[in-house]
C-alpha positions, -999 to +999 in steps of 0.1 A: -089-077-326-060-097-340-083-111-367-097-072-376-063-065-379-053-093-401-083-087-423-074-049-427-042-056-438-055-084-465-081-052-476-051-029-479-028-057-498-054-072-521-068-039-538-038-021-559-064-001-569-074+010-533-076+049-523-049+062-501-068+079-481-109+092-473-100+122-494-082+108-522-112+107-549-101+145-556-068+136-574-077+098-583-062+087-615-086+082-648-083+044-636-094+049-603-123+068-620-131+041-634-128+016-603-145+011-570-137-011-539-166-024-522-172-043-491-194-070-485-203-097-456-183-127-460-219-147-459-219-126-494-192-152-507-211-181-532-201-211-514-205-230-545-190-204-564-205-177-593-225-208-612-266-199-612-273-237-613-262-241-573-276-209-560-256-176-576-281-153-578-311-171-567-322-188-535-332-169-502-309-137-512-324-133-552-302-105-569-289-097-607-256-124-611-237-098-630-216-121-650-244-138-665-275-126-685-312-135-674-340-135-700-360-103-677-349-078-653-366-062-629-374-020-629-372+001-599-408-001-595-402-039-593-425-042-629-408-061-655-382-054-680-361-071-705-327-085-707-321-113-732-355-117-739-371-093-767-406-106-758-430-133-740-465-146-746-482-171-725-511-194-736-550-190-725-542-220-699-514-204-688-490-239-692-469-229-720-445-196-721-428-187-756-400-160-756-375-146-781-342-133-776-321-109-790-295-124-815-265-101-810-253-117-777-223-139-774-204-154-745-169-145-735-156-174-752-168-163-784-193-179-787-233-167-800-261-174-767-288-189-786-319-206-772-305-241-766-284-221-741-315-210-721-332-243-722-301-262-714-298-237-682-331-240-671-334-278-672-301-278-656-311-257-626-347-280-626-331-309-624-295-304-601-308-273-582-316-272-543-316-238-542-338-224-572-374-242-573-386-247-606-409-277-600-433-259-618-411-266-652-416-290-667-391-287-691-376-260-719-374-262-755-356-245-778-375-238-812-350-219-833-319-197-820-339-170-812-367-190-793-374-208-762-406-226-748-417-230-710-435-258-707-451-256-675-468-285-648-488-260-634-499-223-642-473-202-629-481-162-639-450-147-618-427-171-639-414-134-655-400-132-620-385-161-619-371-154-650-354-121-639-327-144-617-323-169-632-283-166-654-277-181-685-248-205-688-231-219-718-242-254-728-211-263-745-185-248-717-204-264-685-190-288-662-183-291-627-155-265-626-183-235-638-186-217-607-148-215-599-144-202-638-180-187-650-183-181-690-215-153-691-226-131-712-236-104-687-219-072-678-190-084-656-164-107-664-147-124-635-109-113-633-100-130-602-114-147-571-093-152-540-117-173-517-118-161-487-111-124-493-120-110-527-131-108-560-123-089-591-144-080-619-135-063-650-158-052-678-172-072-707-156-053-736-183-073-757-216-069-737-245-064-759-258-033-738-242-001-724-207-003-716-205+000-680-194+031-659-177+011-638-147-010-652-130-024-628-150-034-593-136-054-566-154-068-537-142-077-503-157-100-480-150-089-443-165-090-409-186-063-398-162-046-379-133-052-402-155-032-430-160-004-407-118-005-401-114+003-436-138+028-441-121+047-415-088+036-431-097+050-465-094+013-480-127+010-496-153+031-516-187+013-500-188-010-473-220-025-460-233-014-425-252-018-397-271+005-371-243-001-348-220+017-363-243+046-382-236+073-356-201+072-366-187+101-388-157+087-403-140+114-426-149+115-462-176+094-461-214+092-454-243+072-448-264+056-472-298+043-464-316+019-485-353+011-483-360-023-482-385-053-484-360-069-457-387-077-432-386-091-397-420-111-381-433-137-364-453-163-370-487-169-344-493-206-346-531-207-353-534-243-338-512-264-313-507-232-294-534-227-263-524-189-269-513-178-302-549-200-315-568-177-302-579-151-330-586-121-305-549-126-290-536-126-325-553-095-330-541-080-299-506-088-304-508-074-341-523-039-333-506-034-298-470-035-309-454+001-314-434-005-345-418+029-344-405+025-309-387-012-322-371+008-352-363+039-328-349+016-298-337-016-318-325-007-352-314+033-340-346+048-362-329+032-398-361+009-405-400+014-413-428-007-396-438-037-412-474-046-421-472-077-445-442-099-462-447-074-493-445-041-483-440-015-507-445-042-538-466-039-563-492-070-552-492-055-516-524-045-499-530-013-481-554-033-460-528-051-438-514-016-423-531-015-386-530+013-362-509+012-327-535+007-303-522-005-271-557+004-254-576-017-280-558-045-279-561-045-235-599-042-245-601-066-273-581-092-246-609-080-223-638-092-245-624-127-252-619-135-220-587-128-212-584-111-178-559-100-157-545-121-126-530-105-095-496-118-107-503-089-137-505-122-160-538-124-181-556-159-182-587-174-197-599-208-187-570-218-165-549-212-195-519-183-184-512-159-218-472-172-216-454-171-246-417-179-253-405-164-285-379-178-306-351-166-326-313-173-344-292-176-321-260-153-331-282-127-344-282-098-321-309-077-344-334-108-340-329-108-303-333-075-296-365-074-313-374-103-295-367-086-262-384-054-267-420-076-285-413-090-249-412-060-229-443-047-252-466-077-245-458-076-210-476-048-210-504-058-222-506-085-199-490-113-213-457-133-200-430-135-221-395-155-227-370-158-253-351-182-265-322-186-286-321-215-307-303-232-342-321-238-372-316-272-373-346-270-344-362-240-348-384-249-380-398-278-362-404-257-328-423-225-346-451-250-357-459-242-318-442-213-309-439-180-325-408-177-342-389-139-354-385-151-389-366-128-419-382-123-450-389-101-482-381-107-521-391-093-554-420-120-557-457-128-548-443-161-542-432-152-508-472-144-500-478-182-513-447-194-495-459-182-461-496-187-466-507-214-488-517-248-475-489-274-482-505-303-500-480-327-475-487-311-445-521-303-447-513-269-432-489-238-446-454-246-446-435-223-419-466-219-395-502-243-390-523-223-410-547-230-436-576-208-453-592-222-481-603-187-494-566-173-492-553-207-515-580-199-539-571-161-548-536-176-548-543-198-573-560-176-594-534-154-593-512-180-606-535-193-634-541-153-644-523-150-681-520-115-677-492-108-646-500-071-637-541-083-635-529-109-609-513-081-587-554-079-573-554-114-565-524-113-544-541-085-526-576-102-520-554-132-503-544-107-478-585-092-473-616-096-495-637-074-471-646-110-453-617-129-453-578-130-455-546-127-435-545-091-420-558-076-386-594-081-400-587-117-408-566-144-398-537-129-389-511-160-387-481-135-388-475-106-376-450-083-393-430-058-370-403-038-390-386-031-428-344-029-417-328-008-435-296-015-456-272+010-447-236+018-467-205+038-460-196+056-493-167+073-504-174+110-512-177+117-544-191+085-553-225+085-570-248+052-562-272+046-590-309+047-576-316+014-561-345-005-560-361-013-531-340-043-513-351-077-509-346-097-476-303-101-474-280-076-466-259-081-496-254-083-535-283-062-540-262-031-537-243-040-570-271-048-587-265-015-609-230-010-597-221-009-637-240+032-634-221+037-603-197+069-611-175+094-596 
């Protein structure tokens, strides 16, 4: 409690421009208008600071970096939009991407952004980053000032994705002090940065787009607890959330619920597994799981079941949602072989249907869901442990056991990350699992010149009619439930429409935080 305490009263001495109370938005001063306070997870804190070339904006938690410009953006319907860039084509083999870019846009320093600035970025990240892959660049040339050219290894037809994350640094004012000092072009400039507890950012006076609402927004990272101590103290306008805390009522606030990609699953290893290998057991598992009762019991109702790693997106397939079916899953069991034992413990062949699930240790949300899959599969006949273990072992251990993984970004590439076969190992990367007709509509999707026409590709991966990865199919994974992002916030304040959230409980709620008003 000592360290709650300690973090409150950094909140309440760090933010001069802090509320004095849960009320105080009726008599705030034009600056204060103009301000907000937010708090975030202290994970939410870049490690290596705000510099896109180790991570800032990119890697497992992929939102808009705010102080820098990317070339795309991505719409609320997760289609595509433009930032920087004015304009892409792509050639008939799909190996070389040529975009122009505005020409009003300078850096902070002064300075113009011109295409040697992109490529110089993007080569940068290929070659230093282990956080952004880009091994599908070859490299990036700049034409003119107003032109830059993807050459590419491999087809690549989601690279407008990729592009949408990716922040633009200044060629002539990078070095190894960037992500304590960041030079952008973007929306934000960054004021201050106290490591540790906060950052400041101010306006960009000279952005090239619509001034933003909000000039002044400072960010503090605190514990989960310590946030909700200063939403009850009046010290911030938004604070993130969980489902622990959202039957609170704390004055002058309320709850707000974002939809999200964010999802949680496991993985059924297809081989190595005398259980999980069996198809009908996959299929059992996957359709006699009560997804509503997890949200209800698990996450307090603030979640939606989970069918696929893409819910909701544009590429996902209606095909993977499966009907609760407890009954049909005992039968299906049934069929295959697997019968019940006077122990209440289903077997086939001298093989026992035991299962011991895995997940992160120190994540309470993981565990419970592990406990209640337990409790669910017991009832269908199967016997069930759980086990709490690091990652430094839990990669190698779900190529045998299932695993409650966390997934969900604003990409196909997660479908291909999950399900395509590995060239090394032979199998998919995260689980055994290979399908030869599920890598070849994934490859087609990324050869397709035309990125809305491979949206069907991505879909036929996860069912053709004959083959694929959903209850009909393969089923390697099995998805149980979308968590909800959930926000205190300040009365009064308005929170731009958000898009849907990608896997991360984090930066995504700033994404638009410039339209953010009072």
């Amino acid at each position: 409690m000592k360290r709650i305490l300690c973090a409150l009263l950094c909140c309440t001495l760090l933010t001069g421009c802090a509320r004095s109370g849960p009320t105080a938005t009726q008599t705030a001063s034009e600056e204060e208008k103009n301000s907000v306070v937010i708090a975030l997870d202290v994970n939410s804190e870049p490690a290596a600071g705000f510099d896109p070339v180790y991570g800032w904006g990119a890697g497992e938690h992929m939102h808009e970096p705010l102080i820098q410009s990317t070339l795309t953006v991505t719409n609320t319907d997760l289609t595509i939009g433009y930032d920087l860039a004015t304009g892409y084509t792509v050639s008939d083999d799909g190996l070389t991407w040529t975009v122009t870019l505005r020409d009003d846009v300078s850096f902070t320093d002064g300075e113009p952004l011109t295409a040697e600035d992109v490529a110089f970025t993007y080569n940068t990240v290929k070659e230093s980053s282990s956080v952004t892959d880009l091994t599908m660049l070859d490299r990036a040339e700049a034409l003119d000032d107003t032109t830059v050219v993807f050459y590419m290894n491999t087809p690549f037809s989601v690279w407008p994705y990729t592009m949408a994350y990716v922040g633009i640094v200044p060629e002539h004012a990078y070095d190894e002090t960037y992500g304590e000092h960041p030079i952008g072009s973007g929306r934000y400039i960054l004021k201050q940065w106290d490591k540790g507890q906060q950052i400041i950012l101010e306006a960009n006076p000279d952005y090239y787009g619509e001034q933003p609402e909000m000039e002044r927004v400072t960010i503090l990272f605190l514990e989960e607890d310590a946030a909700f101590l200063a939403v009850q103290a009046g010290q911030v306008d938004l604070a993130y959330t969980s489902a622990t805390y959202a039957d609170q009522q704390p004055d002058g606030y309320t709850l707000f619920r974002c939809e999200t990609v964010d999802n949680r699953g496991i993985n059924l290893p297809v081989t190595g597994n005398p259980v999980t290998s069996d198809l009908s057991v996959r299929r059992a598992i996957n359709m006699g799981i009560d997804r509503q009762e997890m949200i209800d019991n698990v996450l307090n109702g603030y979640g939606t079941p989970a069918y696929s790693v893409c819910d909701k997106m544009p590429w996902y397939s209606p095909d993977a949602q499966v009907a609760y079916d407890p009954e049909g899953a005992a039968a299906l069991l049934e069929d295959a072989g697997w019968t019940l034992g006077a122990d209440g413990v289903r077997e086939k062949d001298g093989v026992k249907a035991q299962l011991n699930i895995l997940y992160s240790s120190g994540d309470s949300v993981r565990q419970a869901l592990a406990a209640d899959l337990s409790n669910q599969l017991g009832e269908l006949g199967f016997a069930v442990t759980i086990e709490g273990v690091g990652w430094d072992t839990a990669y190698d251990r779900a190529l045998t056991e299932p695993l409650v993984w966390g997934w969900g970004a604003h990409t196909p590439m997660e479908l291909y990350n999950i399900y395509h076969t590995d060239s090394t190992a032979g199998t998919a990367r995260y689980s055994p699992y290979a399908n030869e007709t599920v890598d070849g509509y994934m490859d087609q999707a990324l050869r397709c010149t035309d990125l809305e026409e491979s949206y069907a590709l991505w879909k036929k991966a996860q069912w053709d009619g004959t083959a694929g990865v959903t209850q009909e199919g393969d089923v390697p994974w099995v998805w149980l439930v979308n968590v909800d992002h959930l926000y205190w916030v300040r009365e009064g304040l308005q929170v731009a429409q958000q898009k849907i959230h990608p896997h991360g409980h984090g930066w995504s709620i700033v994404n638009n935080v410039d339209q953010w008003s009072w």
